[in-house]
N, C-alpha and C positions, 0 to 999 in steps of 0.2 A: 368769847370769840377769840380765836388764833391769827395774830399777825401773821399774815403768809407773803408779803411782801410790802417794801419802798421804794419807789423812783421818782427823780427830778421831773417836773410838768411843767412848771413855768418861773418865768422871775420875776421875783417878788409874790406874794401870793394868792392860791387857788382858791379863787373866791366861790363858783360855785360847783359842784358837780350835777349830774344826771344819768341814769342807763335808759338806752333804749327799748322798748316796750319788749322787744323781740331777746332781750338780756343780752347780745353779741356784742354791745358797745360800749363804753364807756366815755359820755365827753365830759371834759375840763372847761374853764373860764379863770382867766387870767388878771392881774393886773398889768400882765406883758402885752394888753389887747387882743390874743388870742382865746382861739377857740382849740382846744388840739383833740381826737378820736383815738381811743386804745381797743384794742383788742382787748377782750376779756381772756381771762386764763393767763395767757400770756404778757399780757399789758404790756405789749408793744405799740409805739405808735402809727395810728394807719391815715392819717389825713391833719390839714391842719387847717382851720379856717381863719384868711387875712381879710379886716374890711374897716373893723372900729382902728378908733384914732384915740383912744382911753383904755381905759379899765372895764375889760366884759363883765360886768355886775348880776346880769339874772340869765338863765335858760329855762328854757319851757319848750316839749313835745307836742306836736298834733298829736291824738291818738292812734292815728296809722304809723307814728314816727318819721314819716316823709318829709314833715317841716317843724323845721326848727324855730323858737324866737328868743332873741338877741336884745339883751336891752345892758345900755354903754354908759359909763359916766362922757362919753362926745356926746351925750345929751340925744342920741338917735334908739332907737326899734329897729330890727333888721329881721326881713324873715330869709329864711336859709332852702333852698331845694336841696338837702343831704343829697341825693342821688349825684348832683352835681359838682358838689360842695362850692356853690355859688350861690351870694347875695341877690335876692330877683325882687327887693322890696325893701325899702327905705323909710321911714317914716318917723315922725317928729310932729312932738304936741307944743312944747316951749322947750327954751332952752336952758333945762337944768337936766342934771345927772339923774337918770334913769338907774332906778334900783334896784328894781324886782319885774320878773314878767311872771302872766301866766296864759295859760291857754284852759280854756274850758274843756270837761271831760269829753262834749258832745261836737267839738271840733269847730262852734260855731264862735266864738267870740275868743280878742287877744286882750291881754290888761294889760298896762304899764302902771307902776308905782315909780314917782319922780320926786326927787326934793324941791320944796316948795308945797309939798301935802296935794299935788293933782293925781287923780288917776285918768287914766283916759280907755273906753275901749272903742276898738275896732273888729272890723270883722276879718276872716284868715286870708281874705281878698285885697285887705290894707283899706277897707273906706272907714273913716270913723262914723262910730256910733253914737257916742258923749264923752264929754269931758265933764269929770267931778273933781270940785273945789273940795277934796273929803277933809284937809285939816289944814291948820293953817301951819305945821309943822313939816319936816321931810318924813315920807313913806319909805318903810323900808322892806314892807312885806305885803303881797296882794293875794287874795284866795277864790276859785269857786267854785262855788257848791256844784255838787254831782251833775245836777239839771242845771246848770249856769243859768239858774233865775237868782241867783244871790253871791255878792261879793264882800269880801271881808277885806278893808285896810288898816292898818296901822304903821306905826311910825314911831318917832319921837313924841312924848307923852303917855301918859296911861291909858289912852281910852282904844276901842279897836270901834270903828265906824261900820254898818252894817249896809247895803245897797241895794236896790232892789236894780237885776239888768233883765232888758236894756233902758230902760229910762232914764235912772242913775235917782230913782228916789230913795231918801234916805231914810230907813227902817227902825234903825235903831243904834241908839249908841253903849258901849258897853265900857265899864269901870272897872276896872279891880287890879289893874297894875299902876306902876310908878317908873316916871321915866322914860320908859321906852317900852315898845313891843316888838321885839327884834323878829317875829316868824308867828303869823296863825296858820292854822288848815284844819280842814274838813276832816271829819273823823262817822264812821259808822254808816255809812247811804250817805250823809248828809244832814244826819240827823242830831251831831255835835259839831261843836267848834271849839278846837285847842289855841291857847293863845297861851306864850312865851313872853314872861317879863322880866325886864332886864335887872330885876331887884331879886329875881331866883326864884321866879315861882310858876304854876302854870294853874291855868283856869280854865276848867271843862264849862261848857253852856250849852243848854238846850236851845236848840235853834227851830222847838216851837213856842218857847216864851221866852227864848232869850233871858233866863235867870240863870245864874252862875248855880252848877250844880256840885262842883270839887274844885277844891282848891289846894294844890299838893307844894309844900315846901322844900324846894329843890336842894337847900343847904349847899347851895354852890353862886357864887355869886356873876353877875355879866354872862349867863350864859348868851352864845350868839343863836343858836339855831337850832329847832328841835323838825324832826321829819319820823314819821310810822313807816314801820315795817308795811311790806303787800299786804298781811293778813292782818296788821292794825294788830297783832299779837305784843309787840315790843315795840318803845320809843328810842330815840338817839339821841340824845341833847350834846350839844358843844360848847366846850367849856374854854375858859383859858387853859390850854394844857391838856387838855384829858376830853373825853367822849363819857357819859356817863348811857348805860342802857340801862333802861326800867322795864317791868313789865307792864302792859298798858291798858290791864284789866284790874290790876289790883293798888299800880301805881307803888311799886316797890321797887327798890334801885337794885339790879343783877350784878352788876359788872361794873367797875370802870376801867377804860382804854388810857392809858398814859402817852399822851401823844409828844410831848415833851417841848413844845413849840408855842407859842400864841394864838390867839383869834385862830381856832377849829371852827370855821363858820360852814366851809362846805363839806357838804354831807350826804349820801346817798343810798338806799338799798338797789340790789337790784330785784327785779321784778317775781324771781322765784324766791326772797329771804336766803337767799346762801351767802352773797358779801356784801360788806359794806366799805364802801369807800368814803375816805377821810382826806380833805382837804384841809389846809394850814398857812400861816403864814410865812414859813420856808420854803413855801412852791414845792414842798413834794407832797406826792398822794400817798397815803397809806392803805393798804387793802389785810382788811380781815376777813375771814372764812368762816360763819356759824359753826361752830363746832359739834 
């Protein structure tokens, strides 16, 4: 992939990225508590969203891309009317730092992963649906499956906890890292699950028996965050320093992106595979261009 540009996004650093389903956007998350929107191509900035009182920690799409969710170390959830670029929903489980969100593919349910190991979901209406005690650890990454009948958390420790929603029953629990599990997701229909360990390794599972099917040695240690290509052809993992892409059928390393900075945690394709955008902890974004 071809560096095709750098610019300043926030201060202190860009914790996560996102593009909109539609590929015309690009938004940011800060630890300046912003939300900021770029132009694609140009990566001008065209909006900027003021509300958390922290560090914007997770973003997450409805599938129309009409609503945004916001999840803040102020320990709050926000959902967002983009059209408006205004806050129309508040929400809060307990009061720890909010990690991770997500939104289900099918627009029906939102997750929070919070320190203190709860998840909580609700619906895109803001009513809760449950609250799960999933570890006694902080979450730092929440997932779900295609049909959001199943949610993946993990956090600090080895294990990723499996969920059955909405009930919030607990499926299964899975083992094969150490330390932490900085980032799982859904891979294939829904019919794997990738899990990132922070000892360097990654673990494919079948998510009809839930047995570890590959286990690939990343030879890079603290990775923060791995995210698929659209076509699930190529991976991105974030390194201290560098971006490493694999290909993610054969599980071979392509490329590595020198990014030359710390914690590359945010990370993004956009929706056609042509860029990827690189967040850091110097608050600039990087953007490459598949070549």
């Amino acid at each position: 992939m071809q560096k095709i540009e750098t610019f300043d996004a926030h201060e202190g650093q860009a914790t996560t990225l996102l593009f909109t389903p539609d590929g015309d956007t690009l938004l940011s998350a800060g630890m300046d508590n912003l939300v900021k929107l770029w132009s694609v191509g140009d990566w001008e900035p065209t909006s900027v969203l003021e509300g958390h009182q922290k560090s914007v920690n997770g973003l997450a799409l409805s599938p129309n891309g009409t609503r945004l969710v916001t999840g803040s170390s102020d320990t709050t959830v926000k959902l967002w009317d983009l059209s408006k670029g205004e806050a129309d929903l508040t929400l809060q489980d307990r009061k720890k730092v909010v990690a991770a969100v997500a939104i289900s593919p099918n627009g029906a349910w939102v997750v929070a992963g919070s320190y203190g190991g709860r998840a909580t979901i609700w619906t895109l209406e803001g009513s809760e649906v449950v609250g799960i005690q999933a570890s006694a650890k902080n979450l730092s990454s929440v997932a779900l499956s295609p049909d959001g009948e199943t949610l993946a958390t993990a956090g600090l420790g080895g294990d990723v906890n499996i969920w059955e929603v909405p009930s919030g029953a607990l499926l299964q629990t899975l083992s094969a890292h150490q330390t932490a599990v900085p980032s799982v997701t859904f891979a294939h229909g829904g019919q794997q699950l990738i899990s990132l360990g922070y000892e360097g390794a990654i673990g494919i599972w079948s998510t009809e028996s839930w047995e570890l099917e590959t286990k690939i040695d990343l030879d890079a240690e603290a990775p923060r965050r791995l995210i698929l290509s659209p076509d699930e052809a190529r991976a991105a993992v974030g390194l201290e320093g560098a971006v490493d892409i694999w290909d993610a059928q054969t599980w071979q390393r392509l490329e590595t992106l020198e990014i030359g900075t710390k914690a590359t945690g945010g990370l993004a394709f956009s929706p056609d595979g042509i860029w990827l955008a690189c967040g850091a902890a110097d608050g600039k974004i990087r953007i490459y261009r598949r070549a």
